[in-house]
Each structure stands twice: as C-alpha cells, then as structure tokens.
C-alpha positions in Angstrom: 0.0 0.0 0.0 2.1 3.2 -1.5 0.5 6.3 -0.4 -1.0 8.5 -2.1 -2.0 6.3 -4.8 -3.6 3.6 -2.0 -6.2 5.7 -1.4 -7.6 6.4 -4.8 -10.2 3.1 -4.4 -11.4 4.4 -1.2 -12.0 7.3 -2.9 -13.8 6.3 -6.1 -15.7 3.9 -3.4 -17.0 7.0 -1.3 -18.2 8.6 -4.4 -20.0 5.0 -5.4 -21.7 5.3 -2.0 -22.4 9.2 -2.6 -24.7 8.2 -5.5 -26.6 5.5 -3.7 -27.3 7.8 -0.6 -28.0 11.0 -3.5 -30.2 8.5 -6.0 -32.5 10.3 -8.4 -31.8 13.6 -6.9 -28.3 13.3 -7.9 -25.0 15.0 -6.3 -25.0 18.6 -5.4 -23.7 21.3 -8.2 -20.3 20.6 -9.0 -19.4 17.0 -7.5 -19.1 14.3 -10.2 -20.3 10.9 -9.0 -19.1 7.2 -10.9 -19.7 4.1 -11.1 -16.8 1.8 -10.5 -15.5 -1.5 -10.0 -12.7 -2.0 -8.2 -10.8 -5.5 -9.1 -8.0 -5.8 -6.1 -4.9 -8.4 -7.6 -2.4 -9.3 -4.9 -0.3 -11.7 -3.3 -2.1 -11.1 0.2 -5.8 -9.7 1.5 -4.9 -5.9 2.5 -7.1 -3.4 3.8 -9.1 -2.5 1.4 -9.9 -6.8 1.6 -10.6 -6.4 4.9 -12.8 -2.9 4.3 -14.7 -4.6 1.5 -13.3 -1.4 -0.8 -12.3 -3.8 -3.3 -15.8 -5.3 -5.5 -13.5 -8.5 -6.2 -10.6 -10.1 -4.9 -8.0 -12.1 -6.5 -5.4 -13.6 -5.0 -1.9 -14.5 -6.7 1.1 -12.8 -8.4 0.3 -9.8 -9.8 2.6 -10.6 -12.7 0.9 -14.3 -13.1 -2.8 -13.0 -12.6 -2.4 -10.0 -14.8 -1.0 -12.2 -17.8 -3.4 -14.8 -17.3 -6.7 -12.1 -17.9 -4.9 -11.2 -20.8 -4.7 -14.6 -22.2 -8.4 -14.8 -21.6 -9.4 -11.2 -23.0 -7.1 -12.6 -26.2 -9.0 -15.5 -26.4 -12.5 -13.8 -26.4 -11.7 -11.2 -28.8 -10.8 -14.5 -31.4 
C-alpha cells in the first residue's frame, strides 16, 4: 500500500456510495459521481480486503494473474 496512490479506491468507493445515498436527486452542483469496479490483484488480503473497498478479490502474483486475464481477453476477442 504506496500512499497516495492507496487511497484512490477508497476514494472512487465513497463517491460510489455518494450516488446510492443521493439517488434520483443526484449530487449537489459541481461533485461528479461514478460508477466503479474495483478489481484488487495481490499476493495477500490488504485493507481494502478487509474494508470490503475492493468489488473483487484475486489472490496470486500480480505478474501471473495479470498475464493470465490477458490470455483470456485474447481469447475472447478470437
């Protein structure tokens, strides 16, 4: 976890929750609000594990795990 840049999916997380608890209404002027997915890849659980931050968890070698969706995306795309 390498600060700033850890807390970048606990950011786009708040903002998910933001637009739940603003629905319809929306966000006031001026705050953007997304829709995200956050896909944690590491070796161990971390925090944002632990905080349910992450939407999925995938444990392995970033370097193993990363190669092997691209194999797959490959694959689909023929």
């Amino acid at each position: 976890m390498v600060y700033p840049f850890a807390e970048l999916p606990r950011i786009a997380r708040n903002k998910r929750a933001y637009a739940r608890r603003w629905g319809d209404l929306g966000p006031p002027a001026g705050e953007t609000v997304s829709n995200v997915t956050i896909i944690e890849v590491n070796a161990d659980p971390t925090p944002l594990t632990q905080e349910r931050i992450s939407s999925y968890f995938i444990q392995g070698k970033t370097g193993d795990i990363l190669s092997r969706i691209v194999a797959e995306v490959k694959k689909k795309r023929g």
